[in-house]
C-alpha positions in Angstrom: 3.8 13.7 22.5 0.0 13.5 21.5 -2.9 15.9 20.0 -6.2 16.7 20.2 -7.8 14.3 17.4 -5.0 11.8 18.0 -6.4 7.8 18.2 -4.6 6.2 20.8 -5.2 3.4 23.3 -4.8 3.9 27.3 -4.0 1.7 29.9 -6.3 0.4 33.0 -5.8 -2.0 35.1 -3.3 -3.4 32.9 -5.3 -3.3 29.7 -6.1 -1.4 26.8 -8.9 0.7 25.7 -9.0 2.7 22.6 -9.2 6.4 23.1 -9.7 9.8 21.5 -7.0 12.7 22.8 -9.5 15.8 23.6 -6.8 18.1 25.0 -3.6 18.3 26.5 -1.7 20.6 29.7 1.6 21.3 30.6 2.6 20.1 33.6 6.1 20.8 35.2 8.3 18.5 32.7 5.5 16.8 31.2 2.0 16.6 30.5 -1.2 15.5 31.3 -4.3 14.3 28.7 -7.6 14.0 28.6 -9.4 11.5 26.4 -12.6 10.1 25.1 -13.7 6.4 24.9 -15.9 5.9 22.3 -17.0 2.2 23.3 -18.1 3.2 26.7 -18.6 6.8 25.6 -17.0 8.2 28.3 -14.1 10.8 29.1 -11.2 10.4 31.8 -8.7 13.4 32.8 -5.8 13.9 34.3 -4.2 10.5 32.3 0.0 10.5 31.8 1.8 9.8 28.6 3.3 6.6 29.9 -0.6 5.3 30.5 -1.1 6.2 26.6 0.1 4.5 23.4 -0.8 5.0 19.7 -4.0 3.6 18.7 -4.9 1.8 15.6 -6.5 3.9 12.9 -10.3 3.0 12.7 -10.7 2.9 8.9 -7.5 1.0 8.5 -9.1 -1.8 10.6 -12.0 -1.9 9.2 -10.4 -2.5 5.5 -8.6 -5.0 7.2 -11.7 -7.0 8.5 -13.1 -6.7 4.7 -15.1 -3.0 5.0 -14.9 -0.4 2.7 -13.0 2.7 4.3 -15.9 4.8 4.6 -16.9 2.0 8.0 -14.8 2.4 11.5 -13.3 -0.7 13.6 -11.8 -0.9 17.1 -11.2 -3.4 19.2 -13.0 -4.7 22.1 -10.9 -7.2 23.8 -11.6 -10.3 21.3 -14.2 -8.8 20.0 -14.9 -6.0 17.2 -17.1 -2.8 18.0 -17.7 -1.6 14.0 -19.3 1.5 12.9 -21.2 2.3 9.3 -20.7 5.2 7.6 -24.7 6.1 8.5 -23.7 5.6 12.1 -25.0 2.6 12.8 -23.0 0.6 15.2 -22.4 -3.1 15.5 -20.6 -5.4 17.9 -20.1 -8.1 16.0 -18.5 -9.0 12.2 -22.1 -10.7 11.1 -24.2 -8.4 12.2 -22.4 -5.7 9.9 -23.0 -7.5 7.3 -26.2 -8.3 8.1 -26.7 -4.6 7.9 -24.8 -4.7 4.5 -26.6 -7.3 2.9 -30.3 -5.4 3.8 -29.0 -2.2 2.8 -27.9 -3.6 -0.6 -31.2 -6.1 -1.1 -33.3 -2.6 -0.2 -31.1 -0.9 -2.9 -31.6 -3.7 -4.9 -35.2 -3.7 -5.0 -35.3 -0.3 -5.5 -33.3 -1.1 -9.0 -36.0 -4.1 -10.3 -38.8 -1.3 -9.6 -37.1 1.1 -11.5 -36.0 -1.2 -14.0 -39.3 -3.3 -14.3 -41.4 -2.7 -17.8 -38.4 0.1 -19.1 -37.9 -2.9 -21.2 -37.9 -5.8 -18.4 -35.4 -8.1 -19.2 -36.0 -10.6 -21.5 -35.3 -14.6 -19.2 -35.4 -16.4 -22.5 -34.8 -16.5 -25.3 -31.2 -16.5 -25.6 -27.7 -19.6 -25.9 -26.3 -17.3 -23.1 -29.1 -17.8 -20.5 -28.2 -19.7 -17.7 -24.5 -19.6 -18.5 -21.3 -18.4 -16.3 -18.9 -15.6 -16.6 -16.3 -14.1 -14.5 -16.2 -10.7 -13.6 -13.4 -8.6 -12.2 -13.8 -5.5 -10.2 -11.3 -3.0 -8.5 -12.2 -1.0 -5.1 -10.0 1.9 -4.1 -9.8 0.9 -0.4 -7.4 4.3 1.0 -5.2 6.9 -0.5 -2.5 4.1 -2.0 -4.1 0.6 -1.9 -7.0 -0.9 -4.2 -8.4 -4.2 -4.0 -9.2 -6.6 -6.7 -11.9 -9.1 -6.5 -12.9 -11.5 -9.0 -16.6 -12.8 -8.6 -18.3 -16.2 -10.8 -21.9 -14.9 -11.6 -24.9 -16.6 -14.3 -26.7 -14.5 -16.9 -30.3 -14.4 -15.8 -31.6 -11.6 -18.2 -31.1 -9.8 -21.0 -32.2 -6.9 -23.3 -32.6 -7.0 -27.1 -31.0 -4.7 -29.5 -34.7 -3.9 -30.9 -36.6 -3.4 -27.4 -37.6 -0.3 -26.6 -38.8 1.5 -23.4 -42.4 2.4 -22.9 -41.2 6.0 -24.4 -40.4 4.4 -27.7 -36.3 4.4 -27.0 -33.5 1.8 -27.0 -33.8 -0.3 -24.3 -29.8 0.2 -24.0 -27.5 1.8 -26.3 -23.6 0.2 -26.4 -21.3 2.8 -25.1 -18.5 2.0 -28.1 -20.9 2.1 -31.0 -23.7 4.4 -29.7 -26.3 2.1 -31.3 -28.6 0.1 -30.0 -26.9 -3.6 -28.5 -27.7 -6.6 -26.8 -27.4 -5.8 -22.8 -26.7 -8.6 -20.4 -27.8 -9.0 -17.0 -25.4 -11.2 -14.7 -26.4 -12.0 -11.0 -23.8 -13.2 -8.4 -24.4 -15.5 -5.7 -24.3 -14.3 -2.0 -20.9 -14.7 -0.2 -21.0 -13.3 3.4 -18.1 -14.4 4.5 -15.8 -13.7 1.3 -12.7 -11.5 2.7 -14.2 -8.5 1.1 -17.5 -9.2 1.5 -18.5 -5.6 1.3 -16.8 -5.3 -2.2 -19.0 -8.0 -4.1 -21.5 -7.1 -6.5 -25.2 -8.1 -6.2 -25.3 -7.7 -10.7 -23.6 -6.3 -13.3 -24.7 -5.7 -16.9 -22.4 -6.5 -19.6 -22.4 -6.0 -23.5 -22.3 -8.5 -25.8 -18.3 -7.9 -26.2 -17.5 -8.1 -22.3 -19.6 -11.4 -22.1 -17.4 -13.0 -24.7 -14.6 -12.0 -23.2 -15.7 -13.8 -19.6 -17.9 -16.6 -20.7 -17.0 -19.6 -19.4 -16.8 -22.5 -21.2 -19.0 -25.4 -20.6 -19.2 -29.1 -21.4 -21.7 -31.4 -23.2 -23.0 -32.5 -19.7 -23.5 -28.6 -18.2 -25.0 -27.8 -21.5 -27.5 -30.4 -21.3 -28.4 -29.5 -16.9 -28.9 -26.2 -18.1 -31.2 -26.3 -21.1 -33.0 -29.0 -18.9 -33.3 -26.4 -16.2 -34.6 -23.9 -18.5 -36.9 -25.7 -20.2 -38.4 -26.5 -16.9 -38.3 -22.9 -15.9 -40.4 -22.1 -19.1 -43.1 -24.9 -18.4 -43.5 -24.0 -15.1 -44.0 -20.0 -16.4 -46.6 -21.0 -19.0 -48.5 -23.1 -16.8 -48.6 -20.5 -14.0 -50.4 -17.6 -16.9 -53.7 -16.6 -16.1 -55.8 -18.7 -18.8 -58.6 -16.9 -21.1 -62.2 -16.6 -19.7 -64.0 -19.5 -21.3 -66.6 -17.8 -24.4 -70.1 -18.3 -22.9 -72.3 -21.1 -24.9 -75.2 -19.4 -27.1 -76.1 -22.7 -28.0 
């Protein structure tokens, strides 16, 4: 026996189509449903519970596909038919995250405006620039299961105990001492087709403490690539700096 709200999937023609229960009569010993198809968004009438089976939950799909619970799934033969939480829909794996990936980069962007000049981060400077750490984060993905997701990122920034915003305050202030601390900026690389894909982090700032408890070691050989690459990186910066107007000659 169904109900109105119910996901289920109906029969036709020998296959499957997911459906939505709208309502339900009595008729003699049984009953009769009508249904919604959200695919084809269309409704049918006058459909018998042995043409009806239960559906797969829409949320519960989509986790399993590597979406946050807030997106929808359902099947379309082979195929996926996903839905964002804005509405959005997509008929194919790639093209939501497609979506994902623009959403976040135009988030993203958002953050470096805000961000930029309130100190900006400082990209030398510091032994940690350029180096690796690993960062763990945990998703609640439904009522009674969380996801963990470990993600390799490089430190690409990073404030100074002693910078201050154009206001005159601490460019960050550590959340255990609440004093001004070094604050770390770690970027991660893009991964669209890691199982969770829509779980990884584009950054995450870390304190001094939380680096040294993720840094990765590196040998002689990764040492040397990466002060080589930096050094670069810095040559190329001071080269590309508008150079002083020449003094005009009185002579």
């Amino acid at each position: 026996l169904y109900a109105k709200g119910d996901m289920v999937q109906v029969q036709w023609e020998g296959k499957w189509y997911n459906a939505t229960i709208l309502k339900r009569k009595k008729q003699g010993d049984s009953f009769l449903y009508s249904v919604f198809y959200p695919e084809d968004d269309a409704t049918q009438d006058e459909i018998e519970e042995f043409e009806i089976r239960p559906g797969e939950d829409p949320s519960a799909l989509a986790v399993q596909l590597g979406f946050s619970s807030d997106w929808k799934a359902t099947r379309k033969g082979a195929r996926y038919v996903l839905t964002a939480p804005t509405g959005e829909r997509f008929t194919s794996k790639n093209a939501a995250l497609k979506f994902i990936k623009s959403q976040e980069e135009e988030k993203l962007s958002q953050e470096v405006v805000d961000d930029m000049g309130d100190p900006p981060w400082r990209t030398s400077g510091h032994e940690w620039i350029g180096r690796q750490v690993s960062w763990v984060s945990e998703h609640k993905v439904s009522g009674t299961r969380t996801v963990t997701v470990e993600q390799v990122g490089t430190i690409e920034g990073y404030i100074k105990s002693t910078d201050v915003d154009k206001e005159g305050n601490p460019g960050f202030i550590s959340e255990s001492t609440g004093k001004p601390a070094d604050l770390f900026h770690v970027v991660f690389p893009d991964q669209p087709h890691h199982q969770y894909a829509s779980f990884l982090l584009n950054s995450q700032d870390l304190e001094e403490h939380e680096v040294l408890e993720n840094l990765f070691d590196e040998t002689p050989a990764q040492k040397r690539k990466r002060e080589a690459a930096l050094a670069s990186a810095a040559e190329i910066a001071a080269e590309e700096e508008p150079k002083p107007a020449a003094s005009p000659d009185k002579s």
